[in-house]
KOLBAPA-49655 format. One record per atom (N, C-alpha, C, O, CB): atom name; residue in three letters; x, y, z. Coordinates in Angstrom, 2 decimals. Glycine has a CB too. Example, Ala and Ser with C-alpha at 12.3 -4.5 7.8 and 13.67 -1.06 7.14 Angstrom:
KOLBAPA-49655
{vexba N,ALA,{13.19,-5.69,7.80}}
{vexba CA,ALA,{12.30,-4.50,7.80}}
{vexba C,ALA,{13.20,-3.30,7.80}}
{vexba O,ALA,{14.24,-3.32,8.46}}
{vexba CB,ALA,{11.31,-4.47,9.05}}
{vexba N,SER,{12.85,-2.25,7.08}}
{vexba CA,SER,{13.67,-1.06,7.14}}
{vexba C,SER,{12.90,0.03,7.87}}
{vexba O,SER,{13.41,1.14,8.04}}
{vexba CB,SER,{14.08,-0.60,5.72}}
END
This chain:
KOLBAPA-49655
{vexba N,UNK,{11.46,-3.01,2.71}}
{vexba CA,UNK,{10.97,-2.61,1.39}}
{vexba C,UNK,{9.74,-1.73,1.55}}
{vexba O,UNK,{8.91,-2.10,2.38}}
{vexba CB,UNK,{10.64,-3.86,0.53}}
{vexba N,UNK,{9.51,-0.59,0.85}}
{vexba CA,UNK,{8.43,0.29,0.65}}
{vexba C,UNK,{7.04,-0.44,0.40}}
{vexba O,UNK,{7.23,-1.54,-0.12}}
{vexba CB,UNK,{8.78,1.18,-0.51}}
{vexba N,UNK,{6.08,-0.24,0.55}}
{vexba CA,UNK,{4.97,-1.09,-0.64}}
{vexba C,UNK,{5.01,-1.26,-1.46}}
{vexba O,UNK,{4.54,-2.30,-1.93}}
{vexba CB,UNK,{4.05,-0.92,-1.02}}
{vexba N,UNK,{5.78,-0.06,-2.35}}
{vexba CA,UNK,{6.01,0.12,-4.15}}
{vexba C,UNK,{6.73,-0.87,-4.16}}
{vexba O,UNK,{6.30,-1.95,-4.56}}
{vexba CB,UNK,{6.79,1.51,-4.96}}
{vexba N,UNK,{7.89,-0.71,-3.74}}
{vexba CA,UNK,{8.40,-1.73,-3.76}}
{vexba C,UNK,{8.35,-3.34,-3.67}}
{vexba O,UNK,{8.95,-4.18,-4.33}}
{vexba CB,UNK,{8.80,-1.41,-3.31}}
{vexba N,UNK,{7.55,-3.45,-2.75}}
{vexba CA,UNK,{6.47,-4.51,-2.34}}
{vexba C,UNK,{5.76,-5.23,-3.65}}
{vexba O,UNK,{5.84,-6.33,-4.19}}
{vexba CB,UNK,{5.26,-3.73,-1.41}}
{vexba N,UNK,{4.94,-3.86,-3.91}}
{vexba CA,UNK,{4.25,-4.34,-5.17}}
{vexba C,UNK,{5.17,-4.80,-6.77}}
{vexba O,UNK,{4.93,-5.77,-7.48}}
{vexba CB,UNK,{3.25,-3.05,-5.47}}
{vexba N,UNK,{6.12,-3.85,-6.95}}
{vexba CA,UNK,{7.21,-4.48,-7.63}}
{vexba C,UNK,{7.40,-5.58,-7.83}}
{vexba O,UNK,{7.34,-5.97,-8.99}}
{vexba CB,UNK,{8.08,-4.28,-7.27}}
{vexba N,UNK,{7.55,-6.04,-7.31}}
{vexba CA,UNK,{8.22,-7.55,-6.65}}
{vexba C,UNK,{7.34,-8.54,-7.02}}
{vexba O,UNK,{7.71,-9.71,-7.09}}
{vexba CB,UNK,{8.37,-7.69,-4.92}}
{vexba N,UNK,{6.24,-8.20,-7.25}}
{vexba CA,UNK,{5.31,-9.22,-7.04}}
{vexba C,UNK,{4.83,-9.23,-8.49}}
{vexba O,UNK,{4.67,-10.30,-9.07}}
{vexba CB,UNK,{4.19,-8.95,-5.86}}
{vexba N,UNK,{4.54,-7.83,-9.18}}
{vexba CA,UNK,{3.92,-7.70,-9.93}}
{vexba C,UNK,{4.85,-8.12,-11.35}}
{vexba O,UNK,{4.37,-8.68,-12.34}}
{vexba CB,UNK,{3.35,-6.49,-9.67}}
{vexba N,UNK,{6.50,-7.64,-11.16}}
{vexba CA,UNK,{7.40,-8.02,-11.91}}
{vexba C,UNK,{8.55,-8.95,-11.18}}
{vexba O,UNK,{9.68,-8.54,-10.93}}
{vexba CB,UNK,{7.85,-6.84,-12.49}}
{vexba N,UNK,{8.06,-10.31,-10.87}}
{vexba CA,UNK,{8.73,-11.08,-9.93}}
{vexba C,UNK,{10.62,-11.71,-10.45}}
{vexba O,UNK,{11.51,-12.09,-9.69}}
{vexba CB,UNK,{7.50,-12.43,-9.73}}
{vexba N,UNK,{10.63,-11.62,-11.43}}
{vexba CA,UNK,{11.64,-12.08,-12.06}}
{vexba C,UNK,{13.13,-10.48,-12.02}}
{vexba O,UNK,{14.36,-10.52,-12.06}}
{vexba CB,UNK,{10.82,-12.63,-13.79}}
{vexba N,UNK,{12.38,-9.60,-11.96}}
{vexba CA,UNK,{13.78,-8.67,-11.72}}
{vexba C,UNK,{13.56,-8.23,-10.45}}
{vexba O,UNK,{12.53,-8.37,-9.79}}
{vexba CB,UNK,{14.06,-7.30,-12.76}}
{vexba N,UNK,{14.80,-7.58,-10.07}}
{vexba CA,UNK,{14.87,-6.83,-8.97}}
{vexba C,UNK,{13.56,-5.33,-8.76}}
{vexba O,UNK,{13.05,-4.95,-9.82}}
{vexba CB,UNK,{16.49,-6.37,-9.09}}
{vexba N,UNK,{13.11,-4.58,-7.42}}
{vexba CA,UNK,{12.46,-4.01,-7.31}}
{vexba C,UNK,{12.81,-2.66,-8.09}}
{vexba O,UNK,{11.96,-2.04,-8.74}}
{vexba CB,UNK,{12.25,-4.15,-6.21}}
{vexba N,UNK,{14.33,-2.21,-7.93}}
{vexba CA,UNK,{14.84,-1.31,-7.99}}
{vexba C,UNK,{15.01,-1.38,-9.67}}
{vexba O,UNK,{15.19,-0.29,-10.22}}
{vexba CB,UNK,{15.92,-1.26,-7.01}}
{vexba N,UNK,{14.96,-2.41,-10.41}}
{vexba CA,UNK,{15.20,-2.09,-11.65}}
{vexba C,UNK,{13.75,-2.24,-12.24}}
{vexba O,UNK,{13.54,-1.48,-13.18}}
{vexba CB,UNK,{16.33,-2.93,-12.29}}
{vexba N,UNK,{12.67,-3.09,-11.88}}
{vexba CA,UNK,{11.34,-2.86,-12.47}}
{vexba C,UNK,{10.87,-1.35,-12.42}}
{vexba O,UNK,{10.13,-0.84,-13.26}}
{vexba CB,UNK,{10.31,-3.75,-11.74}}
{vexba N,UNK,{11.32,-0.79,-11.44}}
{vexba CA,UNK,{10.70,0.90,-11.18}}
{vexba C,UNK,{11.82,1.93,-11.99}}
{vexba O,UNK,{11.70,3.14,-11.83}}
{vexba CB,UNK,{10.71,1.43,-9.11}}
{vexba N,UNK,{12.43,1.62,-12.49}}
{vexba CA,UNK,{13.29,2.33,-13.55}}
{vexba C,UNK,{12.34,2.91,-14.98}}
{vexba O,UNK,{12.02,4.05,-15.30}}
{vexba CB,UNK,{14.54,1.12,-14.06}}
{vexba N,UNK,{12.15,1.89,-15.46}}
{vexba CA,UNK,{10.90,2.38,-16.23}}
{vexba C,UNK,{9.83,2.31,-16.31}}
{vexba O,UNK,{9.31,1.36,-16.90}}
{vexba CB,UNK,{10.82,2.28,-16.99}}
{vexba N,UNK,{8.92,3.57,-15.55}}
{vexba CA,UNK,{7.68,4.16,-15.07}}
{vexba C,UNK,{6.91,3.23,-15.91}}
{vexba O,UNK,{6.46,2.23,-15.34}}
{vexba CB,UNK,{7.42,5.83,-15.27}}
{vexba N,UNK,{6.68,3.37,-17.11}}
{vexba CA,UNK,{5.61,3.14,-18.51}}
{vexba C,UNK,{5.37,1.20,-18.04}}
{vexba O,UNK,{4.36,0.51,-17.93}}
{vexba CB,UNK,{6.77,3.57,-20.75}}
{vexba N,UNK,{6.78,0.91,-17.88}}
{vexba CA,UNK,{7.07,-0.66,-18.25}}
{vexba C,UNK,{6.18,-1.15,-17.44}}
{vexba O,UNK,{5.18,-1.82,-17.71}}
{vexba CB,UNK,{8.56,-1.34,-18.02}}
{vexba N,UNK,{6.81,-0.59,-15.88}}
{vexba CA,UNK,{6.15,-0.87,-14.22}}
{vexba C,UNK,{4.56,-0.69,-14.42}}
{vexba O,UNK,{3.87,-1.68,-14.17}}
{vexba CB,UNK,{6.76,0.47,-12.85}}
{vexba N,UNK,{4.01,0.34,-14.79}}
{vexba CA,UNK,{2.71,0.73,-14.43}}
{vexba C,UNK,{2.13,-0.49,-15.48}}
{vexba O,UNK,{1.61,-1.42,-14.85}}
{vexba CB,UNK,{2.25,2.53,-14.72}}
{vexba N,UNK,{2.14,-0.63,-16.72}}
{vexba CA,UNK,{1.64,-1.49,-17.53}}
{vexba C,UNK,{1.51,-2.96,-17.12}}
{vexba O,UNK,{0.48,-3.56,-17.41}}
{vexba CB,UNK,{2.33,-1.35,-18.56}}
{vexba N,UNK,{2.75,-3.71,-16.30}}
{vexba CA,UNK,{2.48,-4.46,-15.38}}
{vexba C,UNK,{1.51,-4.77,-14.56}}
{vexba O,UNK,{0.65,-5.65,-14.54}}
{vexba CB,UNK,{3.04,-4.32,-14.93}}
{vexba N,UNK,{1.95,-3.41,-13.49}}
{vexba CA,UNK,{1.48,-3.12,-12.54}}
{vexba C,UNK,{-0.50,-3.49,-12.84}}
{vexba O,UNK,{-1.20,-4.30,-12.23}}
{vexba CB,UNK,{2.13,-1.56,-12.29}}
{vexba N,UNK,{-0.84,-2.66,-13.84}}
{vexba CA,UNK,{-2.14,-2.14,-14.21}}
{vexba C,UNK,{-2.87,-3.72,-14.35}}
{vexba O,UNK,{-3.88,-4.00,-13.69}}
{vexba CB,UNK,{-2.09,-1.05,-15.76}}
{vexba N,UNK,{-2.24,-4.68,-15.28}}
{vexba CA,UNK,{-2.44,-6.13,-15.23}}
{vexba C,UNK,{-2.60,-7.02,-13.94}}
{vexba O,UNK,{-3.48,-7.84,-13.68}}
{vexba CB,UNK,{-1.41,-6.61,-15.86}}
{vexba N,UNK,{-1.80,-6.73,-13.40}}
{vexba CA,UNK,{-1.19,-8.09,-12.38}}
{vexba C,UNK,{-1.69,-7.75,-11.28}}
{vexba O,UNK,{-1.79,-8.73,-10.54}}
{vexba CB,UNK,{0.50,-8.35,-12.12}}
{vexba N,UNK,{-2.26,-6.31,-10.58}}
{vexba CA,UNK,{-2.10,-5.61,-9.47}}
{vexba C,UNK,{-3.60,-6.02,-8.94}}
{vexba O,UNK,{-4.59,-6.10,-9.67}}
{vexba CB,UNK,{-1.68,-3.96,-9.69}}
{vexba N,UNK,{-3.58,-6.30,-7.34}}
{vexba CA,UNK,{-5.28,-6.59,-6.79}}
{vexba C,UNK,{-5.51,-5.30,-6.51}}
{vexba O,UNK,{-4.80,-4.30,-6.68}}
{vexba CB,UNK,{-5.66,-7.67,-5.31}}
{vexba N,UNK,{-6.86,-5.47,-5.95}}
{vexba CA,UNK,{-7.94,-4.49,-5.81}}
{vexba C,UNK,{-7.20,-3.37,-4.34}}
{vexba O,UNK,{-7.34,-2.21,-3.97}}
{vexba CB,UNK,{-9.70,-5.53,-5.41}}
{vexba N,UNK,{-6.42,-4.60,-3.88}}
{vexba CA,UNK,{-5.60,-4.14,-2.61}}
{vexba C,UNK,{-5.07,-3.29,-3.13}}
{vexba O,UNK,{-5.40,-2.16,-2.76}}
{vexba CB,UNK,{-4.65,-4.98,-1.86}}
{vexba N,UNK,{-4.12,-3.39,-4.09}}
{vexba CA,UNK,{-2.59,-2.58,-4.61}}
{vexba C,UNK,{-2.92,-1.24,-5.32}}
{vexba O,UNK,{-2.19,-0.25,-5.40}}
{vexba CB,UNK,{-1.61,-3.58,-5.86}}
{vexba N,UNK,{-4.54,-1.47,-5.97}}
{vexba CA,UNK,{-4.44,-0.04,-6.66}}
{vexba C,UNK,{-4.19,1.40,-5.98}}
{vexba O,UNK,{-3.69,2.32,-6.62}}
{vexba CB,UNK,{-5.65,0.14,-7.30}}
{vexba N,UNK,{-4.59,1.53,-4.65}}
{vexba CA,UNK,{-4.36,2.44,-3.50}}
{vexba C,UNK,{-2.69,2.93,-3.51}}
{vexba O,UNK,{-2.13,4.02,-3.61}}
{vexba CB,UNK,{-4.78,1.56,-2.02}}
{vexba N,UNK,{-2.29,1.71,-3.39}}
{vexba CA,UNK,{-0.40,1.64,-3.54}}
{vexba C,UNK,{-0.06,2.63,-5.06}}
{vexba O,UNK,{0.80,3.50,-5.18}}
{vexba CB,UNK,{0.35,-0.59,-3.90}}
{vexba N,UNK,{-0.75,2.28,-5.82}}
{vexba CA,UNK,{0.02,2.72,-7.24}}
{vexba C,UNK,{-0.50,4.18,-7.07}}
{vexba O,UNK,{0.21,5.18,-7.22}}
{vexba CB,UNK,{-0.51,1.81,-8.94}}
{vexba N,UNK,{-1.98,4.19,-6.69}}
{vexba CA,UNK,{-2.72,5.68,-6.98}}
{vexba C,UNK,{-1.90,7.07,-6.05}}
{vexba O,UNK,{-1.93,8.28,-6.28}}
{vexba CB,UNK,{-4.62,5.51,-6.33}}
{vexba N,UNK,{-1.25,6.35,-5.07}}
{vexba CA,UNK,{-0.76,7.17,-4.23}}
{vexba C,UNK,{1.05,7.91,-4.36}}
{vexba O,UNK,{1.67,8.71,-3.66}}
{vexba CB,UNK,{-1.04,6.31,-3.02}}
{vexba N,UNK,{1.44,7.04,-5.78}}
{vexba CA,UNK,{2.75,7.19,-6.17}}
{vexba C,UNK,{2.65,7.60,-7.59}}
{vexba O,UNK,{3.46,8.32,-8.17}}
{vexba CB,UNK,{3.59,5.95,-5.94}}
{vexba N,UNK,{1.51,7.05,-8.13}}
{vexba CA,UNK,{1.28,8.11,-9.97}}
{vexba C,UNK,{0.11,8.93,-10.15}}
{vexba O,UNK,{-0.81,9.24,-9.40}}
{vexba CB,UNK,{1.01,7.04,-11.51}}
{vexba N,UNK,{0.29,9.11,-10.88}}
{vexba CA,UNK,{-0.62,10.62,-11.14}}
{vexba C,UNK,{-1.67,9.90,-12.36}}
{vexba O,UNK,{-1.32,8.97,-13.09}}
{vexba CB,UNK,{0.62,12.37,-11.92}}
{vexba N,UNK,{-3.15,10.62,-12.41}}
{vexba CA,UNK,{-3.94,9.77,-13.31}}
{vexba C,UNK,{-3.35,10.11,-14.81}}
{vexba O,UNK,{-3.82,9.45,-15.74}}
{vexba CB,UNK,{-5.64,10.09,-13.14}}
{vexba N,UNK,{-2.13,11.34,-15.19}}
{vexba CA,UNK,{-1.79,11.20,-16.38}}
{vexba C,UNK,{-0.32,10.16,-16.61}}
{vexba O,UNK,{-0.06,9.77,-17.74}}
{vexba CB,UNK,{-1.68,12.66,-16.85}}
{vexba N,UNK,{0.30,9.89,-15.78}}
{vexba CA,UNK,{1.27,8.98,-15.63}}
{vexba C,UNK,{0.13,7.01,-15.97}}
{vexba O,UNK,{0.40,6.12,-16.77}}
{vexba CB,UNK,{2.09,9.43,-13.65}}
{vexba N,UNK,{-0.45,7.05,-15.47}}
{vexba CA,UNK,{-1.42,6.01,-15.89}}
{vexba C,UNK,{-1.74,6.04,-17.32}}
{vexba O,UNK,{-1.31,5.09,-17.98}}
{vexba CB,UNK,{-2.67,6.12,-15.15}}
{vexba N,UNK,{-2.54,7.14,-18.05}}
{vexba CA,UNK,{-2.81,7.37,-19.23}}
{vexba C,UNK,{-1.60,7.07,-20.28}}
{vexba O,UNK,{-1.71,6.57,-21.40}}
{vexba CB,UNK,{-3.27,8.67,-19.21}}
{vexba N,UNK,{-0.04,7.64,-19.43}}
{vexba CA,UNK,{1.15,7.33,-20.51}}
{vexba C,UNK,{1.28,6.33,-20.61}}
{vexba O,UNK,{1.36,5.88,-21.76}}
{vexba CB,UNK,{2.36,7.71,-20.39}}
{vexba N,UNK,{1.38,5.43,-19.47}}
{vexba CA,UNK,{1.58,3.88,-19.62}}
{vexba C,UNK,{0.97,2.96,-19.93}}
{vexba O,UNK,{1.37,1.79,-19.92}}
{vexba CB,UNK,{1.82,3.41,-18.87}}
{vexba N,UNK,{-0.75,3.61,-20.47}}
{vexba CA,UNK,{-1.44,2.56,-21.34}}
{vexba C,UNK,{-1.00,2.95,-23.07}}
{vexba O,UNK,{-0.97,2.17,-24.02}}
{vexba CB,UNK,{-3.32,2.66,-21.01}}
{vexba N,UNK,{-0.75,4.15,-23.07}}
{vexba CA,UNK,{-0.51,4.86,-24.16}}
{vexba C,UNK,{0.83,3.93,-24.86}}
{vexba O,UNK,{0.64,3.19,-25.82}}
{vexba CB,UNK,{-0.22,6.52,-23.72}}
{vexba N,UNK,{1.87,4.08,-24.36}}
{vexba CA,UNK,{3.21,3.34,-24.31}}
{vexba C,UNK,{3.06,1.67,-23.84}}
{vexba O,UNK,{4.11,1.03,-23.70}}
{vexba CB,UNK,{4.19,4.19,-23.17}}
{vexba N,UNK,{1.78,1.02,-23.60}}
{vexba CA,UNK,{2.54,-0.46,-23.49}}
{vexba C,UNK,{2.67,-1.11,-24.36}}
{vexba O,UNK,{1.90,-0.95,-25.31}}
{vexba CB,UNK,{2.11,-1.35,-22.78}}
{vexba N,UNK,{3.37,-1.80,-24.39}}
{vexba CA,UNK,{4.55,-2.84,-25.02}}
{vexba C,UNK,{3.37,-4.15,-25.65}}
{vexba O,UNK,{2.53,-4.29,-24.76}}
{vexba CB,UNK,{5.96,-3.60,-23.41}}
{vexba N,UNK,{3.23,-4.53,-26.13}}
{vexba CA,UNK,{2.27,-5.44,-26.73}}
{vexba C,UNK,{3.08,-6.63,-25.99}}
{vexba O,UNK,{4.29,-6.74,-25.82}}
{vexba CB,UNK,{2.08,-5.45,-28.55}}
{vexba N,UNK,{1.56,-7.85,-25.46}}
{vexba CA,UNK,{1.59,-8.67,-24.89}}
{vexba C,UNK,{1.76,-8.21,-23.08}}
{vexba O,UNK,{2.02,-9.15,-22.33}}
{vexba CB,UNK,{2.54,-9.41,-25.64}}
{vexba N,UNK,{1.66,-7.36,-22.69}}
{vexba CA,UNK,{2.07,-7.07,-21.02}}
{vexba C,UNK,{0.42,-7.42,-20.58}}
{vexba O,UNK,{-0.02,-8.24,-19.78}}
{vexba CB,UNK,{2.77,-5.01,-20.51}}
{vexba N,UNK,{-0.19,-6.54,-21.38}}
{vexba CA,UNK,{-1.42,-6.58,-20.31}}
{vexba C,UNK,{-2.81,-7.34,-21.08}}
{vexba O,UNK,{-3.10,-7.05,-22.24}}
{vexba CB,UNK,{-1.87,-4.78,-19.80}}
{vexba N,UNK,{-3.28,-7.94,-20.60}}
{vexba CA,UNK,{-4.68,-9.10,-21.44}}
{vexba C,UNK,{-5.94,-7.77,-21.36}}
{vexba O,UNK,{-6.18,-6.73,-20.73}}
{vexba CB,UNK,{-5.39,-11.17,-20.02}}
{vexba N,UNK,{-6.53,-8.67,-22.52}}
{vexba CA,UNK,{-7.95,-7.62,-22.82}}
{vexba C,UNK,{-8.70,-7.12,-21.56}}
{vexba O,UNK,{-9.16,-5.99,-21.66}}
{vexba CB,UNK,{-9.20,-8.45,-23.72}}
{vexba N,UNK,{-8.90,-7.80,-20.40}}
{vexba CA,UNK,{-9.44,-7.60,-19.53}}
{vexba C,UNK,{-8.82,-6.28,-18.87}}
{vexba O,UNK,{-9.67,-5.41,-18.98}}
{vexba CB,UNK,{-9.49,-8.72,-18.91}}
{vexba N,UNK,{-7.78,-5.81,-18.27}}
{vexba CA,UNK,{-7.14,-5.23,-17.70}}
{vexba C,UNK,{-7.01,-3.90,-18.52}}
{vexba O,UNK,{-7.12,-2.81,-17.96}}
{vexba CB,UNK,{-6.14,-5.96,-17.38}}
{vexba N,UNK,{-6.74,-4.06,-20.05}}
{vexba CA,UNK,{-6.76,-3.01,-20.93}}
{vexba C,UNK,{-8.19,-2.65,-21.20}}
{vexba O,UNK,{-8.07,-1.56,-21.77}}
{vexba CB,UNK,{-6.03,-3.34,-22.14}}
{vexba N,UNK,{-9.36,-2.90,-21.13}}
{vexba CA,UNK,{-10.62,-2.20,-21.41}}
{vexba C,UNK,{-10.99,-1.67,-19.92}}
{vexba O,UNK,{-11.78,-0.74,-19.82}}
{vexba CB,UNK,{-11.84,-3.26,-22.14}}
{vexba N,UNK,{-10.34,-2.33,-18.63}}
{vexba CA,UNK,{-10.85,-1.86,-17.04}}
{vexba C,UNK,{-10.23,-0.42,-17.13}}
{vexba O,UNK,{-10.70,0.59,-16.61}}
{vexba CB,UNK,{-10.12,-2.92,-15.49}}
{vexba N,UNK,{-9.09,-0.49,-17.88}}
{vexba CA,UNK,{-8.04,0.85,-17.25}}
{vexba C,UNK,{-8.34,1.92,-18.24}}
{vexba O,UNK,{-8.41,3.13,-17.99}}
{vexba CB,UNK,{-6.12,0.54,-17.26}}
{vexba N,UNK,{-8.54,1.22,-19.63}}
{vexba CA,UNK,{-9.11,3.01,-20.50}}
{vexba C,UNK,{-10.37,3.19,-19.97}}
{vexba O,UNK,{-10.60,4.40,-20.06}}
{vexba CB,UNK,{-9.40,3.11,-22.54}}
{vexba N,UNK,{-11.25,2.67,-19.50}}
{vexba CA,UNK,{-12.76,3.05,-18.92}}
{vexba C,UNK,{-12.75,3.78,-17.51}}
{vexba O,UNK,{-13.32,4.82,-17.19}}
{vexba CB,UNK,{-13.68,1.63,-18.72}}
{vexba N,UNK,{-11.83,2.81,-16.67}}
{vexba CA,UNK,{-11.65,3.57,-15.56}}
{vexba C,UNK,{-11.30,5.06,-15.58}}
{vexba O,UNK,{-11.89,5.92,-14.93}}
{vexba CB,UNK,{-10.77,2.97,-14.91}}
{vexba N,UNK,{-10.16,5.28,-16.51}}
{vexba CA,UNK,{-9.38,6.80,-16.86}}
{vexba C,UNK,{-10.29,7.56,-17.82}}
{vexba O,UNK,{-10.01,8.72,-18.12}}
{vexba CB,UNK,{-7.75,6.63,-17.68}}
{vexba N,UNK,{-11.30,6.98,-18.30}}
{vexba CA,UNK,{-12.35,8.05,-19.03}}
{vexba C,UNK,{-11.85,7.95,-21.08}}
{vexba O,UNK,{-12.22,8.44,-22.14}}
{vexba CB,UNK,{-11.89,10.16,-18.10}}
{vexba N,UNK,{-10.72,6.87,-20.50}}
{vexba CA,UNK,{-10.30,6.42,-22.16}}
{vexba C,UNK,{-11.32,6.03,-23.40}}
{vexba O,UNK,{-10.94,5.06,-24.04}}
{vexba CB,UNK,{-9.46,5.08,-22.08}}
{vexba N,UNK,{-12.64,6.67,-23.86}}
{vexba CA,UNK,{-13.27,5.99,-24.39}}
{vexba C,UNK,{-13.58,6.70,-26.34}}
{vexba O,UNK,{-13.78,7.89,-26.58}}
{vexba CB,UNK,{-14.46,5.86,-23.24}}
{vexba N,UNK,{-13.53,5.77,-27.25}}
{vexba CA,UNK,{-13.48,4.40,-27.22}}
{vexba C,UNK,{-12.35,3.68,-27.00}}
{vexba O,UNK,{-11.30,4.15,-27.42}}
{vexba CB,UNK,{-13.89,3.99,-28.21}}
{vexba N,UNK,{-12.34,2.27,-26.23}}
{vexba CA,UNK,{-11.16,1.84,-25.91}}
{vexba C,UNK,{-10.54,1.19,-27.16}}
{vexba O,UNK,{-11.23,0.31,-27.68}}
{vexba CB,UNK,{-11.26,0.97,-24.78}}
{vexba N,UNK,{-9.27,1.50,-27.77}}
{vexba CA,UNK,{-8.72,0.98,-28.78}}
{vexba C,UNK,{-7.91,-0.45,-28.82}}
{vexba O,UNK,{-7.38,-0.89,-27.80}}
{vexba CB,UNK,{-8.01,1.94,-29.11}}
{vexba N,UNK,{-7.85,-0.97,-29.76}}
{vexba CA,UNK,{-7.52,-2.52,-29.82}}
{vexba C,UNK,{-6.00,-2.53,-29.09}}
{vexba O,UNK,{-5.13,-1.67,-29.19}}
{vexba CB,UNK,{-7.49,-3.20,-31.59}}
{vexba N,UNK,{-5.98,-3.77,-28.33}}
{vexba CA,UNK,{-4.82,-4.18,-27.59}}
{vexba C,UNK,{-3.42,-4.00,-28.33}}
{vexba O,UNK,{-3.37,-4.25,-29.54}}
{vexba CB,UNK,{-5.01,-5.62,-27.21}}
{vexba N,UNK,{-2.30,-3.59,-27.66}}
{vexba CA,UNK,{-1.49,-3.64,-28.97}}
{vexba C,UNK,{-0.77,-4.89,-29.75}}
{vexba O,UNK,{-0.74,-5.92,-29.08}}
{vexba CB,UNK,{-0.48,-2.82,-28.71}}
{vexba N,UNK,{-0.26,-4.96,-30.90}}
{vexba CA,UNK,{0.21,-6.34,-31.15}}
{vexba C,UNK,{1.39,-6.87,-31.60}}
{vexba O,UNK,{1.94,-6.19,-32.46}}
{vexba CB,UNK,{-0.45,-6.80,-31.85}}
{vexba N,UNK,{1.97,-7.94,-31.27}}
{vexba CA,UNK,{3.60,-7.43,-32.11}}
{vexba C,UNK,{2.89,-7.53,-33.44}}
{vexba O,UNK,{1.75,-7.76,-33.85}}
{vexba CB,UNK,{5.34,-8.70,-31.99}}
{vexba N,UNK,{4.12,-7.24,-33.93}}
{vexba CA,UNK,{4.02,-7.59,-35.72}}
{vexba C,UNK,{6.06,-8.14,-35.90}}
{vexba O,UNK,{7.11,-7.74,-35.39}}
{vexba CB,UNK,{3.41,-5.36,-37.08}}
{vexba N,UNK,{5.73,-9.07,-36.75}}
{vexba CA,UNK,{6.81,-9.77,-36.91}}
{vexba C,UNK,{7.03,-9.44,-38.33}}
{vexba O,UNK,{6.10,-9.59,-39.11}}
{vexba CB,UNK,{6.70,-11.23,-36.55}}
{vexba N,UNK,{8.28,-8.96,-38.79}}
{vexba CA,UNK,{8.56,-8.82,-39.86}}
{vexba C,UNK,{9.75,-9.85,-40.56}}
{vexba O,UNK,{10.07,-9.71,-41.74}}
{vexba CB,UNK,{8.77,-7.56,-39.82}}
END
């Protein structure tokens, strides 16, 4: 297995590697949550800092906790950081 792959696995443990990396947005939003200080090297070296920006842009409400979502719009120069997203149940 690749590292990406590696990290895959770990970061989205319940599917296969090959289908968590299918969708970029899904993976990185994960990824961005779950991933150590080790792994960011791994991700930085396979996305681009606007591929990051899409996948905070695009996550899915509930993937990533407040912590992880105020590290990653600050880190990327995202500021002000906007509220987490949320479902809404109709």
């Amino acid at each position: 297995m690749t590292p990406l792959e590696e990290l895959a696995a770990r970061c989205i443990w319940w599917e296969k590697p090959e289908v968590s990396l299918r969708d970029r947005n899904r993976f990185l939003a994960y990824a961005m949550n779950r991933c150590s200080w080790e792994d960011i090297p791994v991700l930085e070296s396979h996305f681009s800092t606007a591929e990051f920006s899409e996948a905070l842009e695009h996550a899915s409400p509930g993937i990533m906790n407040s912590r992880s979502w105020n590290y990653w719009h600050l880190r990327l120069g995202h500021e002000p950081v906007p509220p987490l997203p949320v479902k809404k149940i109709v």
